[in-house]
KOLGURO-630694 format. One line per 8 residues: number of its first residue (from 1); their letters; for each residue x, y, z of C-alpha. Coordinates in nm, 4 decimals. Layout:
BEGIN
NUM> a> X/Y/Z; ...
END
This chain:
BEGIN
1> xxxxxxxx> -3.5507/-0.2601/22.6933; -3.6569/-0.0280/22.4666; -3.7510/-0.2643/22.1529; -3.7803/-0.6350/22.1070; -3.8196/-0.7736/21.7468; -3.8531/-1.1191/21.6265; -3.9228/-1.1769/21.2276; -4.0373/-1.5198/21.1699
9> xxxxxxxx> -4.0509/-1.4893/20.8219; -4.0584/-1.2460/20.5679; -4.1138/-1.3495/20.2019; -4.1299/-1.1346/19.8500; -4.4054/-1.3522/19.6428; -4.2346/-1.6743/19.6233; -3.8728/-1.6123/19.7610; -3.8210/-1.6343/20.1351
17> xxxxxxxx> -3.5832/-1.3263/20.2313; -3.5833/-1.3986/20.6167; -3.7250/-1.6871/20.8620; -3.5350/-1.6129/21.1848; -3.4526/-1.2701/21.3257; -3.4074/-1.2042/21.6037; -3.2749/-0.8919/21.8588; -3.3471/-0.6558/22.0920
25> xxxxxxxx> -3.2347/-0.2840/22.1770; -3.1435/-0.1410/22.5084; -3.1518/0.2391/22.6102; -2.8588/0.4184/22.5119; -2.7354/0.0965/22.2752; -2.5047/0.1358/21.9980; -2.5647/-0.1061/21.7334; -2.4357/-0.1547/21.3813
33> xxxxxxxx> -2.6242/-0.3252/21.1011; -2.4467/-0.5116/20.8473; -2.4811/-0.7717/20.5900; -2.4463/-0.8165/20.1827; -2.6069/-0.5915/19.9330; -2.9381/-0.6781/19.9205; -2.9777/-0.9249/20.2000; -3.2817/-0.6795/20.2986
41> xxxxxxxx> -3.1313/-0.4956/20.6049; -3.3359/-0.1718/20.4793; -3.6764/-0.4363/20.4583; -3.5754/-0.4813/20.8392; -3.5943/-0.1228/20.9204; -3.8920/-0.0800/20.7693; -4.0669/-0.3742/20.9417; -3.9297/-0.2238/21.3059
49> xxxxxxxx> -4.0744/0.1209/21.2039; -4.3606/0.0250/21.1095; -4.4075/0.0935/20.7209; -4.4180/-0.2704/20.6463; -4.6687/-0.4947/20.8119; -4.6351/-0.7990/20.5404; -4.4335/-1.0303/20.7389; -4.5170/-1.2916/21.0292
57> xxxxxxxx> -4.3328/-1.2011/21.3428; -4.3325/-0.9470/21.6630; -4.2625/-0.6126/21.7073; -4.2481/-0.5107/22.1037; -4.2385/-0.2139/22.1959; -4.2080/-0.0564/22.5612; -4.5042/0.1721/22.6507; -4.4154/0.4827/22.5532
65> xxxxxxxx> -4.1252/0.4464/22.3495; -4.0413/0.7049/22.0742; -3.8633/0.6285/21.7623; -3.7474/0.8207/21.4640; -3.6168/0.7161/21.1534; -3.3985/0.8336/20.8217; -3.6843/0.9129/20.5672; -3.5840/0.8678/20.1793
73> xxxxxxxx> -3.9431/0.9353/20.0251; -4.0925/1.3229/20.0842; -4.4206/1.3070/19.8636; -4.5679/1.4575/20.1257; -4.3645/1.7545/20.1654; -4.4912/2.0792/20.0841; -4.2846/2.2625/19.8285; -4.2602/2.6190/20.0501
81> xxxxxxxx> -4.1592/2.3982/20.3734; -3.7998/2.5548/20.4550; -3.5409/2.2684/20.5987; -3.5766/2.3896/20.9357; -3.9225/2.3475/20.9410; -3.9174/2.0125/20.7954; -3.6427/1.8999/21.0712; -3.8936/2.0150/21.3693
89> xxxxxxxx> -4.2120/1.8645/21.2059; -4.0175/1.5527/21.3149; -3.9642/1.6465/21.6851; -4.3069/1.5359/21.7918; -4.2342/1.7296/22.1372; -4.1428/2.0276/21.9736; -4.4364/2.0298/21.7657; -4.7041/1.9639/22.0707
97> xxxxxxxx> -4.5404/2.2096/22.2870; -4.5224/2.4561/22.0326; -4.9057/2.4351/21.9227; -5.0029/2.5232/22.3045; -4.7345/2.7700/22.3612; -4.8728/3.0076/21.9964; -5.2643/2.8887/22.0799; -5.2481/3.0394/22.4242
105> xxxxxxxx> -5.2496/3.3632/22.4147; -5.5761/3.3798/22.2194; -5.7384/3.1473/22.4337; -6.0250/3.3983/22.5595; -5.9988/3.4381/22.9436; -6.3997/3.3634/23.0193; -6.3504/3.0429/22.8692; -6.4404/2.7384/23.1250
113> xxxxxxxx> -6.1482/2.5839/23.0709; -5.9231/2.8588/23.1076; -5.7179/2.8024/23.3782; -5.6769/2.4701/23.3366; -5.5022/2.5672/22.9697; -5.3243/2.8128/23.1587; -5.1744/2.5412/23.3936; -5.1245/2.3468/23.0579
121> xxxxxxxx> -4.9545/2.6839/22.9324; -4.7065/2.7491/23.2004; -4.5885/2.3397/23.2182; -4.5286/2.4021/22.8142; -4.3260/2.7333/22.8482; -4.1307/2.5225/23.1437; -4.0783/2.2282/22.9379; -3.9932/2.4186/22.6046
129> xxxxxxxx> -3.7173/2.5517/22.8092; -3.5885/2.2403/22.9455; -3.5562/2.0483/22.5943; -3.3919/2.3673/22.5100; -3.6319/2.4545/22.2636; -3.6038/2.8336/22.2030; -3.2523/2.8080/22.0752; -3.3138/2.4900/21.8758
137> xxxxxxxx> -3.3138/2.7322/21.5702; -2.9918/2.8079/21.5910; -2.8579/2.4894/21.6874; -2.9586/2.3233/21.3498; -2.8559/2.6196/21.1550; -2.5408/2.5292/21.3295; -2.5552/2.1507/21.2646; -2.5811/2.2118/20.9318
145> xxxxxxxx> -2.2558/2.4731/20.8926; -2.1047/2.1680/21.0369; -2.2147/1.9680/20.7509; -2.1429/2.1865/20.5427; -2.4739/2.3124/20.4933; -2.4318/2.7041/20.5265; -2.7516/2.8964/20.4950; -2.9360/2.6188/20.4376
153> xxxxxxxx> -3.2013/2.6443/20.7250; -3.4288/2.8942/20.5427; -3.3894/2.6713/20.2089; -3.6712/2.5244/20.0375; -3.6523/2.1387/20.1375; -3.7362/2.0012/19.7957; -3.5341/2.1937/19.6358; -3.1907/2.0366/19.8229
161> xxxxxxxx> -3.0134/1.7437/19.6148; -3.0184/1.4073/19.7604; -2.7076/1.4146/19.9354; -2.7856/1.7382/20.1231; -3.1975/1.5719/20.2116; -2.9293/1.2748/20.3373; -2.7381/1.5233/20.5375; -3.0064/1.6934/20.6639
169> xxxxxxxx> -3.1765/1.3459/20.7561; -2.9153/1.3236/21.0185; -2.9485/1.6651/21.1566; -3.2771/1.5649/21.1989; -3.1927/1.2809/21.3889; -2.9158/1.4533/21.6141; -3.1812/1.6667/21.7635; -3.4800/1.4062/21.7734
177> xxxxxxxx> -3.4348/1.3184/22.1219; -3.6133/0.9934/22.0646; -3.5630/0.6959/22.2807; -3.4339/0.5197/21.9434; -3.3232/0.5960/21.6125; -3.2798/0.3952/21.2953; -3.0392/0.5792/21.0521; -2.9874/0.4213/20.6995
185> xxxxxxxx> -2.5682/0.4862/20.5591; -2.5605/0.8576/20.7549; -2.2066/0.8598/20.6102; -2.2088/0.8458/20.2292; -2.2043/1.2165/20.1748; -1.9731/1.3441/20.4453; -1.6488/1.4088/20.4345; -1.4153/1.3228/20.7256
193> xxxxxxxx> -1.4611/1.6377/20.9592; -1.8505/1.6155/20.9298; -1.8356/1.2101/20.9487; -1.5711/1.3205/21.3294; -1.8700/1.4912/21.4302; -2.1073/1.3150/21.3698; -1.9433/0.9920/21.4899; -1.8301/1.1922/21.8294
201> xxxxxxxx> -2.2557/1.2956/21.8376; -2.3148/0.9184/21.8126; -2.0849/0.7752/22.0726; -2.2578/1.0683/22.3307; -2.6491/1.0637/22.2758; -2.8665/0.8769/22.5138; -3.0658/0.8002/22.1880; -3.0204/0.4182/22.0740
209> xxxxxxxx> -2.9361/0.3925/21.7485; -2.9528/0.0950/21.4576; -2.6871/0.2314/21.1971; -2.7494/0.0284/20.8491; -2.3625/0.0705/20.7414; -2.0556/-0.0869/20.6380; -1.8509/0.2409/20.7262; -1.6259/0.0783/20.9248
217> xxxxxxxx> -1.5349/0.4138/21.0992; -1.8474/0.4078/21.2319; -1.8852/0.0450/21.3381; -1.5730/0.0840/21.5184; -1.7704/0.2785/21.7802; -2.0860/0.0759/21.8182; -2.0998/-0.1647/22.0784; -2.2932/-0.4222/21.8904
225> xxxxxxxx> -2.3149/-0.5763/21.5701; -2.5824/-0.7376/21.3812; -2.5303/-0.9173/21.0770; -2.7683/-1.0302/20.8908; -2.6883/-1.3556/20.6656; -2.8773/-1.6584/20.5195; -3.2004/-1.5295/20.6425; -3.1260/-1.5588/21.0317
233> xxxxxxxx> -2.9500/-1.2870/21.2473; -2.6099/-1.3271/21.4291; -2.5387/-1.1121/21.7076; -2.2159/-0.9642/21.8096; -2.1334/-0.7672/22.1064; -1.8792/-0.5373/22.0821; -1.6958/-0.3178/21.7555; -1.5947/-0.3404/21.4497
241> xxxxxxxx> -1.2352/-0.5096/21.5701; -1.4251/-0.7799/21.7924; -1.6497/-0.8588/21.5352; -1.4129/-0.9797/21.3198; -1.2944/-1.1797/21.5730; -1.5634/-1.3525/21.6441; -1.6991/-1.3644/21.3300; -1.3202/-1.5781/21.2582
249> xxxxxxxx> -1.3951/-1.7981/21.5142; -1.8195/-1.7919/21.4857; -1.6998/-1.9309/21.0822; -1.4563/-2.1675/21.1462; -1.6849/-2.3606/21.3660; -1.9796/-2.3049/21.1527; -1.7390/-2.4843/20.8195; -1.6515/-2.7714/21.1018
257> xxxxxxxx> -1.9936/-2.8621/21.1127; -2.1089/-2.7711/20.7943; -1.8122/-3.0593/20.6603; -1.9486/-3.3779/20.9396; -2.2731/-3.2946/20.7419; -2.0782/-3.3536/20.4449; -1.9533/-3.6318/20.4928; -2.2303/-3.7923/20.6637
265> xxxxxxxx> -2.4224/-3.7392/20.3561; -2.1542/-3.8877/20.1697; -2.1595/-4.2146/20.4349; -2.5589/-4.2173/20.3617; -2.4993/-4.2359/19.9883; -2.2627/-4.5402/20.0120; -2.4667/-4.6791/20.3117; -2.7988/-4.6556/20.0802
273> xxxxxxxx> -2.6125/-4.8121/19.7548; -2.4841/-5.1036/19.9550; -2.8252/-5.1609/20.0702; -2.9651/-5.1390/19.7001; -2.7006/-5.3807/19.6301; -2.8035/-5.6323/19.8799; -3.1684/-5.5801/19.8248; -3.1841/-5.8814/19.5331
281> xxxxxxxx> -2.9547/-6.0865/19.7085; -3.1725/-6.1346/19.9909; -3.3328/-6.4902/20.0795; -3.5625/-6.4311/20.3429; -3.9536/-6.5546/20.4018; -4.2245/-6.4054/20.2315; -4.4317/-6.2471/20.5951; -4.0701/-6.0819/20.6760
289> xxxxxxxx> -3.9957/-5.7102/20.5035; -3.6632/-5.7476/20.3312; -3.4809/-5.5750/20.6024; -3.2462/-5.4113/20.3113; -3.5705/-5.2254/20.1930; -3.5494/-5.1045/20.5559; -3.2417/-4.9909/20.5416; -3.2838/-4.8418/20.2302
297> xxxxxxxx> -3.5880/-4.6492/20.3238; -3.4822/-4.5408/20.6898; -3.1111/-4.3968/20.5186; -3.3145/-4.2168/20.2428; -3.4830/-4.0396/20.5400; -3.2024/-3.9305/20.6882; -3.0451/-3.8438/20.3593; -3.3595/-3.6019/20.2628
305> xxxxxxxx> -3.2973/-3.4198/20.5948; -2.9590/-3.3545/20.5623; -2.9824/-3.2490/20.2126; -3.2433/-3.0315/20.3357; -2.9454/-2.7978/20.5103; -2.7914/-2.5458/20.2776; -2.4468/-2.4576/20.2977; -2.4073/-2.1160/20.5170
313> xxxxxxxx> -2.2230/-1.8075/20.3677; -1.8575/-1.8285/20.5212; -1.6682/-1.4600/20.4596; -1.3785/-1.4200/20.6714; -1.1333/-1.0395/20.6602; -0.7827/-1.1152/20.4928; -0.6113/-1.0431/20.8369; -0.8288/-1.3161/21.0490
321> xxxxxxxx> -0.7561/-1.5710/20.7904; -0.3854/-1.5249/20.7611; -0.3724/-1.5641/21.1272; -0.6032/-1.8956/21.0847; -0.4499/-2.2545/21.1331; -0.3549/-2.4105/20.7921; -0.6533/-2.6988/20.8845; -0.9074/-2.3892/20.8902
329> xxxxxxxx> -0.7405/-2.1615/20.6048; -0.7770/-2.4802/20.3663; -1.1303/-2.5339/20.4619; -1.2608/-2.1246/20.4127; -1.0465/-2.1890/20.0483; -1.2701/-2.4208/19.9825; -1.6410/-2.3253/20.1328; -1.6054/-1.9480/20.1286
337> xxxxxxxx> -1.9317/-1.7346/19.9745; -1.8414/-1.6453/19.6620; -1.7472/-1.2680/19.6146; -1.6491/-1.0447/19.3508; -1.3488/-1.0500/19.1402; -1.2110/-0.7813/18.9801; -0.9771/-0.8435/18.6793; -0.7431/-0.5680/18.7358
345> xxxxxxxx> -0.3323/-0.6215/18.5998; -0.1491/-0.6727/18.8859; 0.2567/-0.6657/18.9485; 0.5255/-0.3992/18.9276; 0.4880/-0.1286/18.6403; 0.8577/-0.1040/18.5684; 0.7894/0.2013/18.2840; 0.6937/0.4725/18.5855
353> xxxxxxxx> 0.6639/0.7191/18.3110; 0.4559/1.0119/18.4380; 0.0429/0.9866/18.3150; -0.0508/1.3139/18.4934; 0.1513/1.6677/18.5986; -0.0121/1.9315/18.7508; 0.1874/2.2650/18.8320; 0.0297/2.5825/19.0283
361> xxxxxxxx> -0.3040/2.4678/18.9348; -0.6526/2.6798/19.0332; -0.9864/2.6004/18.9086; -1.3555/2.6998/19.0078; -1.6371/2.7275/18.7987; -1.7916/3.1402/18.6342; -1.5438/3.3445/18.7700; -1.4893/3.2277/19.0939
369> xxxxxxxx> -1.1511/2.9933/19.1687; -1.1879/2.7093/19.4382; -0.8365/2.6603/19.5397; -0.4743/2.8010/19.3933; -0.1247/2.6597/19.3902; -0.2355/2.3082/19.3774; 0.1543/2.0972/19.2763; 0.1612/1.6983/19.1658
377> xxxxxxxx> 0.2888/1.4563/18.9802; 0.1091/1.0650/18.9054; 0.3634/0.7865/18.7565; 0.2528/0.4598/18.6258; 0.2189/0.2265/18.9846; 0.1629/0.5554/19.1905; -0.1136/0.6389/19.4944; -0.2163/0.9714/19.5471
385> xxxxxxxx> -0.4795/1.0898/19.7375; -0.6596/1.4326/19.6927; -0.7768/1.5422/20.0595; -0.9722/1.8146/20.2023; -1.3539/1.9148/20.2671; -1.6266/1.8606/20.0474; -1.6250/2.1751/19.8058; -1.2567/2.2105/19.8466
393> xxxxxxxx> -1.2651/2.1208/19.4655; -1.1255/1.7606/19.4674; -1.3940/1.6609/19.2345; -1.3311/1.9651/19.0291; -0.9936/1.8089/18.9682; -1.1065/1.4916/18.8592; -1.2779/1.6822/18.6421; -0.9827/1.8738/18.5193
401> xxxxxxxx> -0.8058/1.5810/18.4588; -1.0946/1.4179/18.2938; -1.1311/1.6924/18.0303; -0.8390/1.6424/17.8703; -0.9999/1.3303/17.7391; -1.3568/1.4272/17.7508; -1.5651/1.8157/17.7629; -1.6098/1.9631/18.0860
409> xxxxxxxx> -1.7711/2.2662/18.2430; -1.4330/2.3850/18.4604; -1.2734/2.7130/18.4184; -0.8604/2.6965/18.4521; -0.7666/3.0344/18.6170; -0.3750/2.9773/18.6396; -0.1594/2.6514/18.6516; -0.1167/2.3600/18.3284
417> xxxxxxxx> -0.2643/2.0287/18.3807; -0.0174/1.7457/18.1455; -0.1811/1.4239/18.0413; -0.0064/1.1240/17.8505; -0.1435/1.0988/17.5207; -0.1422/0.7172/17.6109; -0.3168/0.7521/17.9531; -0.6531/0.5053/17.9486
425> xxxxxxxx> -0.8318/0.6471/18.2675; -1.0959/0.4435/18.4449; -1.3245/0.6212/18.6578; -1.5388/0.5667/18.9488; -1.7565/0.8386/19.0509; -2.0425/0.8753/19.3321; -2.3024/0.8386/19.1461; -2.4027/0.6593/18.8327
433> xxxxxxxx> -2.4453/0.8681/18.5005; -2.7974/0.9365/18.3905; -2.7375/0.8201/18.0531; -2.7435/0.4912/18.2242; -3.0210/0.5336/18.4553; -3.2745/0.4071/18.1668; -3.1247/0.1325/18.0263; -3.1285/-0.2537/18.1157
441> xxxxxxxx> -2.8274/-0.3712/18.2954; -2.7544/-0.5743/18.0420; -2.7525/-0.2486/17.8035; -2.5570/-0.0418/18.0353; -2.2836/-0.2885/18.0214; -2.3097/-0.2753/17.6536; -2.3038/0.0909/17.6554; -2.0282/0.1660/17.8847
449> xxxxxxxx> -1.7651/-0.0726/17.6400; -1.9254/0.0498/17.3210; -1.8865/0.3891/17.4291; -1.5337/0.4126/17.4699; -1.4791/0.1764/17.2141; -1.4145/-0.1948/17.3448; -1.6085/-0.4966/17.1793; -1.7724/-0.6631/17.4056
457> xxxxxxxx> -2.0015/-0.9896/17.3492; -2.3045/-1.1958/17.4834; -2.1043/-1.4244/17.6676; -1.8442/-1.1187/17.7876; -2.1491/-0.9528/17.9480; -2.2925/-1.2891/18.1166; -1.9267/-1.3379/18.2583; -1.9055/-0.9728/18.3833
465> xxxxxxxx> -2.2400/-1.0278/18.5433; -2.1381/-1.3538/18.6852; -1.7726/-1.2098/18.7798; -1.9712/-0.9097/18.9745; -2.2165/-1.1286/19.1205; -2.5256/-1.0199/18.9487; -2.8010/-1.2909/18.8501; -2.9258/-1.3586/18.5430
473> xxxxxxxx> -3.2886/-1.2366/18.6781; -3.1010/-0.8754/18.6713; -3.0510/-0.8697/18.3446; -3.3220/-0.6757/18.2354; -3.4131/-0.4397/18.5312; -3.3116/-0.0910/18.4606; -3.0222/0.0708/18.6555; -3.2614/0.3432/18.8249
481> xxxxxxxx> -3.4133/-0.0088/18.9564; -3.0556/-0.1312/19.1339; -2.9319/-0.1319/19.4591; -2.7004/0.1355/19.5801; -2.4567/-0.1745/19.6100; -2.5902/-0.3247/19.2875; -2.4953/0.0297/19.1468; -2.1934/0.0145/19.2752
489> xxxxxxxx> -2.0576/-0.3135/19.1491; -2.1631/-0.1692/18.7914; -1.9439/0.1481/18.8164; -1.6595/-0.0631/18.8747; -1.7455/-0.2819/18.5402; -1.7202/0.0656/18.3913; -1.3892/0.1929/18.5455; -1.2014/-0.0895/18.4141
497> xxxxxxxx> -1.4107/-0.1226/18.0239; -1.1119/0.0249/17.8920; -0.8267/-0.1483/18.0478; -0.7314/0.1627/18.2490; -0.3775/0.2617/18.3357; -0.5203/0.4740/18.5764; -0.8124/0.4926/18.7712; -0.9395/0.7828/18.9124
505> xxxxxxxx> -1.1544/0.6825/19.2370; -1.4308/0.9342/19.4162; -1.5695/0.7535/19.7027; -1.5356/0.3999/19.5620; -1.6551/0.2202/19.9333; -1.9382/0.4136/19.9897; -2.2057/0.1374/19.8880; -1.9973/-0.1836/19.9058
513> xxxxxxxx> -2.0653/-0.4084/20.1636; -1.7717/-0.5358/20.3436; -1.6699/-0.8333/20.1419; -1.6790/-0.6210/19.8241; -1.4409/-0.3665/19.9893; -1.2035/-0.5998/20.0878; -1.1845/-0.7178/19.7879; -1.1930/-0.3930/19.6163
521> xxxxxxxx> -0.8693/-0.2895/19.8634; -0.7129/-0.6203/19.7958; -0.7218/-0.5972/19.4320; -0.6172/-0.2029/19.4272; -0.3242/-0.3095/19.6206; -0.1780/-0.5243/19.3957; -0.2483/-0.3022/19.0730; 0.0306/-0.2328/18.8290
529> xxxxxxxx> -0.1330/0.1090/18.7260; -0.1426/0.4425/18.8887; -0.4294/0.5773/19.1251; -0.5722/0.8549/19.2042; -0.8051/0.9038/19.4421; -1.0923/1.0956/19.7228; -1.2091/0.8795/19.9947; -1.3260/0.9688/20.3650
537> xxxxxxxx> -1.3040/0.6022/20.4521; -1.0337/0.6288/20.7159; -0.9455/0.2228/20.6659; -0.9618/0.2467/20.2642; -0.7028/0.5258/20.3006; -0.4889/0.3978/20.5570; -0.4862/0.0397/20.3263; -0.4261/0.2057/19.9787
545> xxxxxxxx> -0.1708/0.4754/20.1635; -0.0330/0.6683/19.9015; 0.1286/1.0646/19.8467; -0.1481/1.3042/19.9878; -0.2284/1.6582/19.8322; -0.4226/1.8805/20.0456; -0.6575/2.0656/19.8575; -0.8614/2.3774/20.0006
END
């Protein structure tokens, strides 16, 4: 065992955010974290590493141990440290057996000790060679060519974006050699060939690794699950696949029970108002308790501790409950968490008129083109997907597209680009606009209707809010302030502000947790408009299907 971690409880000022976690990690383990935006899986990770010591619980470690982890803060990086260099001041290894290897030779040979550091010396330069040190250089530069990181390696690190310090957080990891790693969403900036590799890296290290994710690529290769729900911890061995199915059955039995508590609370009630009912009536001797009172009292007790339970979260996939008995479907209909609900138009678009034609199309940005010859057409109800590696210029079509509506920065080389004058587009992109980053939520959701000019109202924005499971408490915090899932959810309340026809979608899973895709890929599914979109989520494409356009 290589770690063995039990959270008691973990509170932010007055709000309890876990009281039971518990789990352990085994050399070579696979393991997949999951659990609803903001439950406080990242919290978790912190607590196990260390950087948070706030919380009542144990952290075991086995003598020895190593760990690394995914950083996200680099305050302490210098601004002339290249990326390679950053990646090997986290090989602790590397770093020791590189001090003595350069120290050595001007070590002076009358020294006392000098034999004894040449001893020291010679293990080093044997060692260094084993871990495979003097061509670890290359390897990275390597690692990240495969992420598409060319010419990186002699790069200032600070002055990388924060999808290539992500990237380069998992080369980091890839050549930690630590007995565990904890690696927070590895996968939201990699397209499908760098997510193969690094998902065929992950199945072969003898590093242990935590994955925080809801890639479900990735957990399909892990060989446990931990989700993390109502406070407590469930543990799952096995994938993705098998923990659905246990999850099915792990839920049905949990709403079982959670109903006998039901109704024996509703038994208590009547049981406690028949013996208020007899309490008057009662004709006994004055040195004898009214044994109604008893009654009353000894129910009430009962009562308080049942009421004390508080109804689980229940979230099921679509597939596990259509295969569910009609006892069990009606009870999840009833108890299942609440989730988000997008108000897309659903049902056959009979019109099919065409929104977007694109023939022999190249664009790039200065004077250089990124692709040529690129040939489709989008009708109203129609999927297509834009494919290819990131830098191909998907994106750069989007943004194409999008300036016939709006300015953009592309240069057309050859090819025409045809947009309905009618077409509404809705857009999700990667990353939320910094002309939001400053504002309240409840502003940005002003904005974003305003903007493209929709009324919207007080009690429009509380029901958006509601509908997209946001609390009134977020109301005020700026968007900079949000969640990556929190972010998320609001992009979506901007994609469909102006009642799209057709939405234009760049990544749209990447910070949903699973519910929220689900839902997402439910409600896409049954949309009456066209779609276009870029995804490297290999289940979100093979669900939303579509014509495919290889680009680059």
């Amino acid at each position: 065992m290589i770690l063995d971690a039990s959270i008691y409880e973990k509170s932010f000022g007055s709000k309890e955010l876990f009281r039971d976690i518990y789990f352990s990690v085994e050399d070579g383990e696979k393991i997949g974290m999951v659990g609803r935006n903001g439950i406080g899986k990242s919290t978790i990770l912190k607590i196990i590493s260390g950087q948070d010591t706030d919380f009542t619980g144990d952290i075991i470690w086995r003598r020895g141990a190593s760990l690394v982890t995914t950083d996200q803060e680099y305050a302490d990086v210098k601004p002339e440290t290249t990326v390679t260099e950053y990646i090997l001041s986290q090989i602790p290894e590397y770093q020791n057996l590189h001090k003595i290897i350069t120290e050595f030779p001007e070590i002076d040979p009358n020294d006392e000790d000098y034999y004894k550091k040449l001893d020291e010396y010679s293990n080093a330069l044997q060692r260094f060679s084993d871990k495979g040190f003097y061509e670890i250089e290359q390897k990275i530069a390597q690692e990240l060519t495969n992420f598409q990181l060319e010419n990186f390696a002699t790069r200032p690190f600070v002055s990388l974006s924060g999808g290539q310090k992500r990237l380069t957080e998992v080369v980091k990891i890839m050549h930690s050699d630590a007995n565990l790693a904890i690696i927070d969403e590895p996968t939201n900036f990699m397209d499908y060939e760098a997510k193969s590799q690094f998902i065929d890296w992950a199945k072969s290290t003898k590093t242990a690794l935590i994955i925080i994710t809801h890639d479900r690529d990735v957990l399909e290769t892990v060989n446990k699950i931990i989700e993390i729900k109502d406070g407590q911890s469930q543990i799952y061995d096995g994938n993705y696949a098998q923990y659905l199915s246990q999850n099915a059955s792990l839920t049905s039995n949990s709403m079982n029970q959670y109903e006998i508590t039901q109704n024996k609370i509703k038994n208590l009630k009547k049981q406690i108002a028949y013996a208020k009912a007899k309490k008057p009536a009662w004709s006994g001797t004055a040195d004898k308790k009214n044994p109604f009172v008893v009654m009353e009292e000894r129910l009430k007790r009962q009562l308080k501790e049942l009421e004390k339970i508080e109804k689980p979260s229940f979230w099921v996939d679509k597939s596990s409950v259509e295969n569910m008995n009609y006892k069990d479907a009606g009870r999840y209909e009833k108890y299942k968490t609440k989730n988000i609900r997008i108000g897309l138009k659903s049902g056959d678009n009979k019109s099919k008129k065409s929104l977007i034609k694109v023939e022999k199309l190249s664009l790039g940005y200065l004077e250089t083109p990124l692709f040529a010859n690129v040939n489709f057409e989008i009708f109203e109800g129609g999927t297509l997907e834009l494919r290819g590696r990131n830098g191909a210029g998907k994106s750069t079509i989007v943004k194409a597209i999008i300036s016939r509506v709006d300015a953009s920065p592309v240069q057309l080389f050859d090819g025409t680009i045809k947009v309905d004058e009618h077409m509404r587009v809705g857009i999700y992109e990667q990353e939320v606009g910094k002309d939001l980053f400053d504002k309240s939520l409840h502003d940005a959701i002003e904005f974003v209707h305003l903007s493209q000019k929709v009324n919207i109202t007080e009690t429009k924005i509380r029901q958006l809010m509601d509908s997209y499971l946001f609390t009134p408490d977020d109301l005020g915090t700026p968007v900079r302030n949000l969640s990556g899932g929190q972010k998320a959810r609001l992009q979506i309340i901007k994609m469909l502000a102006n009642d799209p026809n057709i939405l234009i979608l760049d990544e749209p899973t990447s910070h949903l947790d699973l519910p929220s895709i689900e839902e997402l890929e439910t409600a896409l599914g049954k949309y009456s408009g066209a779609i276009l979109y870029i995804s490297h989520d290999g289940y979100f494409r093979n669900n939303l299907g579509g014509e495919v356009i290889q680009v680059g």
